[in-house]
C-alpha positions in Angstrom: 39.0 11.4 10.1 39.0 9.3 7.0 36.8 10.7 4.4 35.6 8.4 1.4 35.4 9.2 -1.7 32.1 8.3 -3.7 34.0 6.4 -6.1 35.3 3.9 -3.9 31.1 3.5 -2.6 30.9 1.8 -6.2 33.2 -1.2 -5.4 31.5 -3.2 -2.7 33.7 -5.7 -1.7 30.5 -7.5 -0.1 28.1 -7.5 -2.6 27.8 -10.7 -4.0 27.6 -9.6 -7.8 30.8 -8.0 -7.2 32.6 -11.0 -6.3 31.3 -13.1 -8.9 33.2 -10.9 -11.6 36.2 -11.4 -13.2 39.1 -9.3 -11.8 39.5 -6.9 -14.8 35.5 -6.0 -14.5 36.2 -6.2 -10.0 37.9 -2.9 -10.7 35.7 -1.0 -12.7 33.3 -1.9 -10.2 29.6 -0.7 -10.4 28.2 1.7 -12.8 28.8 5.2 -11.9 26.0 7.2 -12.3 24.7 8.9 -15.7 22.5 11.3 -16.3 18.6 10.8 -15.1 20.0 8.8 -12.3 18.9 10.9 -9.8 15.0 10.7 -10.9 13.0 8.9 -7.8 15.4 10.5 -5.3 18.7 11.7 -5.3 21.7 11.3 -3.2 21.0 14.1 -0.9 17.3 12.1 -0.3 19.0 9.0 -0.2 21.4 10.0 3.2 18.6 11.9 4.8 16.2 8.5 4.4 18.5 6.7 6.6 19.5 8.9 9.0 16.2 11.2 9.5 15.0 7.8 11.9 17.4 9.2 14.8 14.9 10.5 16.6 16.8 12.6 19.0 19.0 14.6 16.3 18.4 17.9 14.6 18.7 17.5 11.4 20.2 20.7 9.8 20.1 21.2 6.1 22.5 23.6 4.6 21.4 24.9 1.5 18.3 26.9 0.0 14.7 26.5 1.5 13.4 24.1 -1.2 16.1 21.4 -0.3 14.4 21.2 3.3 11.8 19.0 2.1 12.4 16.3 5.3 12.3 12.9 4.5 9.8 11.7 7.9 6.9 14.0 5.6 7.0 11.3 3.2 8.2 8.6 4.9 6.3 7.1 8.1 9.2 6.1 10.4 7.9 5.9 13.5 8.9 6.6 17.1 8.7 5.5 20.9 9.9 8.4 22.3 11.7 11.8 21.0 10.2 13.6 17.8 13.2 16.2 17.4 13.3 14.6 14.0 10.7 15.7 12.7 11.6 19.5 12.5 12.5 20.6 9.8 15.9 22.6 10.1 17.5 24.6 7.4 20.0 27.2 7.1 17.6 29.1 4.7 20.4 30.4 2.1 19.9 33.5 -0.1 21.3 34.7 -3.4 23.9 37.0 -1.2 24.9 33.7 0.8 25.1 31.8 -2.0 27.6 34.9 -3.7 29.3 35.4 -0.4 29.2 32.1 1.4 27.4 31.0 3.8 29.6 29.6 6.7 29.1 32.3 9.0 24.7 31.5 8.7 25.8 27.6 9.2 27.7 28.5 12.8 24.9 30.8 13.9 22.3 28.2 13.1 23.8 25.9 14.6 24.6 27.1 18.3 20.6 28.3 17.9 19.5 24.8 17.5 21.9 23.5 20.3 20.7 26.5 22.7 17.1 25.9 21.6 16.6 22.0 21.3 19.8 20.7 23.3 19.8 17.7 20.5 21.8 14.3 21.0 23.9 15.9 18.2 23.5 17.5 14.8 23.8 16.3 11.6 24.3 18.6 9.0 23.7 18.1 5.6 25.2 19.5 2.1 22.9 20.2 -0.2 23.7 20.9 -4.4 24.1 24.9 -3.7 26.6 24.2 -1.4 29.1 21.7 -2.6 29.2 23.6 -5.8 29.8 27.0 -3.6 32.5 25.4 -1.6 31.4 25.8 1.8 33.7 24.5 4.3 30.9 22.9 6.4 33.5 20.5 7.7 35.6 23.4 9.3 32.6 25.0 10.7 30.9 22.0 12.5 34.2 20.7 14.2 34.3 24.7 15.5 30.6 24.7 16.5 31.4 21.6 18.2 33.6 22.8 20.3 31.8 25.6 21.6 28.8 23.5 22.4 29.9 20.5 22.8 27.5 18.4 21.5 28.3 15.8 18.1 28.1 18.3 15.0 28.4 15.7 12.4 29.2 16.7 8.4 27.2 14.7 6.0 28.6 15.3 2.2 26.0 13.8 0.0 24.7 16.8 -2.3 22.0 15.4 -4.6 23.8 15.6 -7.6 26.5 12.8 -6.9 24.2 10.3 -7.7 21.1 7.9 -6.7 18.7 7.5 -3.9 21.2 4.4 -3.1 24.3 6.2 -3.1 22.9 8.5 -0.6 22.2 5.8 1.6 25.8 4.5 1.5 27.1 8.1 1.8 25.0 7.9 5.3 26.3 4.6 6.5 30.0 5.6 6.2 29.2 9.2 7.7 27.9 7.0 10.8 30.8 4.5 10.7 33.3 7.2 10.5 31.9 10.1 12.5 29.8 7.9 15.2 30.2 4.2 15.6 32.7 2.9 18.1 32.5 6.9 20.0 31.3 5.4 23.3 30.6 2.1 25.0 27.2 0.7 26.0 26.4 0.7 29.5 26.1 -3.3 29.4 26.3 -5.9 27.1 24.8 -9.2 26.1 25.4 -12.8 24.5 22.7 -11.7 22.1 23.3 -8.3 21.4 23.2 -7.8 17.9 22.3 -4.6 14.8 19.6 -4.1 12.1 20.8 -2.6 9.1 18.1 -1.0 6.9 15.3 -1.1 9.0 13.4 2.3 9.2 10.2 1.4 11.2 8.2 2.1 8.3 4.3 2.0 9.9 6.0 0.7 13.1 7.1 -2.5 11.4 9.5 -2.8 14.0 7.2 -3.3 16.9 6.0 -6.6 15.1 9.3 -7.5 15.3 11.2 -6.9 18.4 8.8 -8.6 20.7 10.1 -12.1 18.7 13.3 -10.7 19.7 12.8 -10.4 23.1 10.7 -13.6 23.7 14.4 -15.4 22.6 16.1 -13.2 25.0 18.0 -11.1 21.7 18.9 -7.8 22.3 18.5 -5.2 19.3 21.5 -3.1 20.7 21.5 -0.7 17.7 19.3 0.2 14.9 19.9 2.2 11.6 18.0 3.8 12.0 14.3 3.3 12.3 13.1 4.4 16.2 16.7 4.9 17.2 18.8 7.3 19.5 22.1 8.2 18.7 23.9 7.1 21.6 23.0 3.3 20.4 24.5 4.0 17.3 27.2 5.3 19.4 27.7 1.7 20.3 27.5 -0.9 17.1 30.7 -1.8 17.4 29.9 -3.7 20.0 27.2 -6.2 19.0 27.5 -9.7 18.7 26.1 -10.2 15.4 24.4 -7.7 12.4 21.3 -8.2 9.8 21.4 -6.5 7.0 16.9 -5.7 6.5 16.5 -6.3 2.5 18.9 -3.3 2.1 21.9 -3.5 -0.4 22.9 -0.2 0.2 24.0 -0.9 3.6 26.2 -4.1 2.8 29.4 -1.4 3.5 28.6 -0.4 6.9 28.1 -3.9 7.4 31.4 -5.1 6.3 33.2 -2.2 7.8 31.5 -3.6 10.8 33.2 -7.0 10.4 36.7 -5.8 9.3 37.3 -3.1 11.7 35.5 -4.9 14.8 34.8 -8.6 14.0 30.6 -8.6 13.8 29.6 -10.9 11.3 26.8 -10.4 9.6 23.5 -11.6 7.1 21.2 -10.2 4.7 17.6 -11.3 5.9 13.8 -9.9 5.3 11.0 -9.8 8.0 8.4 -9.9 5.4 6.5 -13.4 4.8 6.5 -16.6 7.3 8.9 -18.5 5.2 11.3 -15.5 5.6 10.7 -14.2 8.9 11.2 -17.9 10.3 14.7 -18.2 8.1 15.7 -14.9 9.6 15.4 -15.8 13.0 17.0 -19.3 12.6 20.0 -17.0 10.5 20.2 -15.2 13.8 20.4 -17.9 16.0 23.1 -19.4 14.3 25.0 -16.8 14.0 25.2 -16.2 17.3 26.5 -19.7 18.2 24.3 -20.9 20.4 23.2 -24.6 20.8 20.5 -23.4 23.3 19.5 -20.3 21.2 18.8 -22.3 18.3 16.5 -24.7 20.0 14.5 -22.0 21.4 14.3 -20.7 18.3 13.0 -23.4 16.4 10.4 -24.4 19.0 9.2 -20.2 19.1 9.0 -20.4 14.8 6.8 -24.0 14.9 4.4 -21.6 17.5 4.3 -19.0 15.6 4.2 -20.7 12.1 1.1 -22.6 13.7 -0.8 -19.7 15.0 -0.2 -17.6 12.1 -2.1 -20.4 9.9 -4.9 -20.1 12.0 -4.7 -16.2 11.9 -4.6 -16.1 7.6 -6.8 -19.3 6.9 -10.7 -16.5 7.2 -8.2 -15.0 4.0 -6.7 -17.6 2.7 -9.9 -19.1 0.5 -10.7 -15.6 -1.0 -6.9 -14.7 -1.7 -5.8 -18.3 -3.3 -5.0 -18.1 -6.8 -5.4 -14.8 -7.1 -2.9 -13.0 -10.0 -1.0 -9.9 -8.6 0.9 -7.6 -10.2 3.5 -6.0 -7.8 5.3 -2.5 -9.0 8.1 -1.5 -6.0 11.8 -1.0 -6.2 15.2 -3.0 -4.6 14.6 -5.7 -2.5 11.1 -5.3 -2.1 10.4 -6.9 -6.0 11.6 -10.2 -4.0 10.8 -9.9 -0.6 7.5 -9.3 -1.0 6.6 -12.0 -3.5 7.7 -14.6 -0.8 4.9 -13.0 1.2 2.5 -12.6 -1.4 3.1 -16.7 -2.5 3.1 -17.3 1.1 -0.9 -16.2 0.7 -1.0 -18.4 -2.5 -0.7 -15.2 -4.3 0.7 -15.5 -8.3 2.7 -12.3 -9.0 2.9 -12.2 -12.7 4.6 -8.9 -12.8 7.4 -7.2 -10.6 8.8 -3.9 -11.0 12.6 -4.2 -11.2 13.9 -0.7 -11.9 16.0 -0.3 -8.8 16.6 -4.0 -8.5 19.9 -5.3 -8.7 21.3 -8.3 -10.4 21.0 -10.1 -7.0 17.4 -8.9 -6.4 16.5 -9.9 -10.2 18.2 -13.7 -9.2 16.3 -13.9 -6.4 12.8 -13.3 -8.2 13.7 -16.0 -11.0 14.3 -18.0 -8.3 11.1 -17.6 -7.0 8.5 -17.3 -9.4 10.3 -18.3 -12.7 10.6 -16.8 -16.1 6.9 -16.3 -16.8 6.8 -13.2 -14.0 7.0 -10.0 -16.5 9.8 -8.2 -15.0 8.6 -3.9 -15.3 11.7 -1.3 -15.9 9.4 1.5 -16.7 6.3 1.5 -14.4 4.3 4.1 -16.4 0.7 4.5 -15.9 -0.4 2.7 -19.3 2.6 0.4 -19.2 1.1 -1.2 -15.6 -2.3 -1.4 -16.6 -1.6 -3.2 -19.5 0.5 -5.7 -17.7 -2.7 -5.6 -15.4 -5.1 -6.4 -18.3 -3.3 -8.9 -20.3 -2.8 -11.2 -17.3 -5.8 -10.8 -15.8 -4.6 -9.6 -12.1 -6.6 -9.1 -9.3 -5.1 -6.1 -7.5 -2.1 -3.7 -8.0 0.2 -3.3 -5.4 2.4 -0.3 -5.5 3.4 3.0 -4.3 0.8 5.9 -3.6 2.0 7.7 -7.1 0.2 4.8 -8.5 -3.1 4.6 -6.7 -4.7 6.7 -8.9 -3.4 5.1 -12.0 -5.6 1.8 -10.4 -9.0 3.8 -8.6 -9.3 5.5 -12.0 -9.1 2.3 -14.2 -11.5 0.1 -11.4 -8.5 -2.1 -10.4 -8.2 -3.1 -6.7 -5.1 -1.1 -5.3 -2.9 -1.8 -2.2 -0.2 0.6 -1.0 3.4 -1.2 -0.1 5.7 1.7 -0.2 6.8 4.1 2.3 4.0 6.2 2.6 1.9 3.6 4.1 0.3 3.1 7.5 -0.1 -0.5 8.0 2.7 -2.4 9.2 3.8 -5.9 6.9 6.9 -7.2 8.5 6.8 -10.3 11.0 4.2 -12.5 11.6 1.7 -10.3 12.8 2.5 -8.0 9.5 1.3 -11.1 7.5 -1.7 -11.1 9.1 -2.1 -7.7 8.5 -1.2 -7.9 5.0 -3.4 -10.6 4.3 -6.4 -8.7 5.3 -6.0 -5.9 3.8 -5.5 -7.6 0.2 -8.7 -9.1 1.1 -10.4 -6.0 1.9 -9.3 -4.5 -1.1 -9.9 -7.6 -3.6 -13.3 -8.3 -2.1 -14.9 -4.8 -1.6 -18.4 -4.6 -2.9 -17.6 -1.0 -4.6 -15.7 -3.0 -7.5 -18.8 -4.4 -8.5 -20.6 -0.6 -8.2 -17.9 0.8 -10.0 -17.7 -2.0 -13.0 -21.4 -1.8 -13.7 -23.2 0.3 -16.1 -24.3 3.4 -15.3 -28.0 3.2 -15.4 -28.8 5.5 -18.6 -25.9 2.6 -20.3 -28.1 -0.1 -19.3 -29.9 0.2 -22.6 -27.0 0.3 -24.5 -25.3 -3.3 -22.8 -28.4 -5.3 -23.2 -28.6 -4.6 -26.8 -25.0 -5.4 -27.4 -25.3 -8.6 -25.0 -22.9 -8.1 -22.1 -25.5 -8.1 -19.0 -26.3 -11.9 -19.6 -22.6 -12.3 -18.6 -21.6 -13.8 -15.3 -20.1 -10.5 -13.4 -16.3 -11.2 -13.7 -16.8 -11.2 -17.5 -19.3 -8.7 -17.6 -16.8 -6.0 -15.4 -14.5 -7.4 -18.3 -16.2 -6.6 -20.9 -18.2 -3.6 -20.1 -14.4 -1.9 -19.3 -13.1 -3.1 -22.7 -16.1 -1.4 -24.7 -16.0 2.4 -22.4 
């Protein structure tokens, strides 16, 4: 079996800023990483983000007890059916282990978790301790394999190779080398195709797939949100792939193509204008005259009875000023969604953004947007009070940062439990930034405390209208 080296992960013959460079710069190819690159998730975090979703796996990690921190506890990827994911599994490694090895533990845990659980397969994972120790984990899960005889899949992404992004690469080859193309689906379709990236956060995947289905598309495999590993099993064979708003996963993609002939797109589910240009990018992919027609007439439905759905929001969310702090492709797919409200986003974070993700914002809102590489607590409520926004939209981290300084707060990242994707996600979306820009507490909350009233009326700020008077009152605490 072909093993990649994590050098070649940094020359990605389908990423588009790679192809634009000149052929001196083509082989250098992307930054490698330097130190700090690891802060907000590390390689080992990264791999175990994508492929944690299987739901029918054990996930083993191979290392000390603090590196079994599971992603699905801080990640809400949701599933239909098996939960074997979310155990935790860990080979629980000691000093003595880590002095005398700690093969002989890996085996043993192993055929424990396949006489115990009787997973779909195993993955394990490498973990710092163990790359640097030199445990053979390869060795020992192709002879575990063969006792049990059940997938024991090695997955070398030890958290100090790199990024959060690395690690999700170092997952998609693991599955295009180790799984995809192992078996054959029981049947196949003309519109059988893959999503790339898609993790059912909240169950955004269930907005989704009932689209899908209404067009007569078959998801055939997903990686990896509310998947099973046999359809993984079976990528190989789809008709067409989409790439969810997820550069890390351009590789598997392409590997895809070359080795099997799928062609594939980059798309987002998040916004109408989006989610109606993915599903036309779908239908023509697939080639079908008829497809496309169906397609178009289901996206003017939708696109009218989702204007219907968002006009009781529309009035209170119009021209509102939001300031949007997330990471990768998010900082663009979301502001289509958040314009599609009427939304002005006059900040974006763009720390984990890449060159094509910091195009695609320009693009959309212009240079005036104030693009945010270091989201600190001070640095985002500045941005929030010199222009004025309404409403932070960010990661849980940062919903303190807001509550604290009486700013309305929405959380986006993967901790939430509302789903956004699809047209129903809009919906969704669009209520809750109305709930939380309209709530009666801000008012509570912006006023003066009772034994200030004094104070105020004698320095002149309660004959102000309220937006001013919140204003002001925060500027003189």
């Amino acid at each position: 079996m072909a093993v990649v080296k994590p050098i070649e992960l940094f020359d990605e013959p389908a990423c588009d800023h790679n192809r634009q460079k000149k052929a001196e710069d083509r082989i250098k190819g992307c930054p490698v990483p330097k130190p700090g690159a690891t802060a907000g998730g590390c390689a080992f975090d990264g791999a175990m983000i994508t492929l944690v979703p299987i739901t029918d796996v054990a996930h083993l990690v191979h290392g000390p007890i603090a590196c079994c921190a599971n992603s699905w506890d801080a990640r809400g990827s949701l599933s239909s059916g098996p939960s074997l994911n979310r155990h935790g599994f860990t080979t629980d490694l000691s000093e003595a282990d880590m002095v005398f090895g700690g093969e002989v533990k890996l085996h043993s845990s192993i055929l424990e978790i396949a006489s115990k659980y009787s997973p779909a397969a195993i993955f394990v994972y490498s973990t710092c301790v163990t790359a640097l120790t030199g445990d053979d984990i390869d060795s020992v899960c192709k002879a575990a394999e063969e006792m049990i005889h059940i997938p024991v899949i090695p997955v070398h992404a030890p958290g100090f190779l790199g990024s959060k992004s690395l690690g999700n690469r170092l997952a998609g080859d693991t599955l295009f080398n180790y799984v995809i193309g192992t078996s054959e689906p029981p049947e196949r379709t003309r519109y059988d195709i893959n999503l790339l990236g898609e993790y059912n956060i909240a169950g955004e995947l269930w907005s989704v797939l009932p689209l899908f289905e209404r067009l007569g598309i078959r998801v055939l495999s997903k990686v990896s949100g509310d998947s099973r590993y046999s359809e993984i099993t079976w990528a190989h064979r789809a008709r067409a792939t989409m790439v969810v708003c997820s550069k890390a996963l351009l590789g598997l993609a392409r590997k895809l193509q070359e080795s099997y002939g799928v062609p594939w797109f980059e798309g987002s589910f998040y916004g109408v204008s989006d989610m109606s240009q993915t599903l036309r990018s779908i239908a023509k992919l697939l080639d079908d005259s008829d497809l496309q027609r169906r397609t178009e007439e289901l996206i003017a439905l939708e696109e009218v009875e989702v204007a219907a759905r968002l006009s009781p929001y529309l009035e209170s969310l119009r021209g509102r000023r939001a300031v949007l702090y997330t990471g990768g492709v998010k900082s663009w797919s979301l502001v289509s969604a958040l314009m599609d409200l009427g939304i002005e986003v006059v900040g974006t974070g763009v720390k984990k953004s890449t060159s094509e993700d910091l195009e695609r914002i320009s693009a959309l809102v212009g240079e005036k947007t104030i693009l945010i590489e270091q989201g600190t607590a001070s640095e985002l409520l500045r941005i929030v009070k010199e222009t004025g926004s309404d409403i932070l939209i960010a990661g849980g981290r940062n919903q303190y940062t807001a509550l604290k300084s009486r700013v309305p707060f929405l959380d986006i990242n993967q901790e939430r439990h509302f789903a956004y994707a699809g047209y129903d996600g809009m919906v969704e979306l669009a209520k809750r930034l109305h709930l939380a820009i309209s709530s009666p507490v801000w008012e509570q909350v912006r006023a003066p405390a009772p034994w200030d009233k004094a104070k105020y009326q004698n320095a002149g700020l309660l004959s102000d209208s309220s937006s001013t008077l919140a204003q002001r009152i925060a500027e003189s605490a």
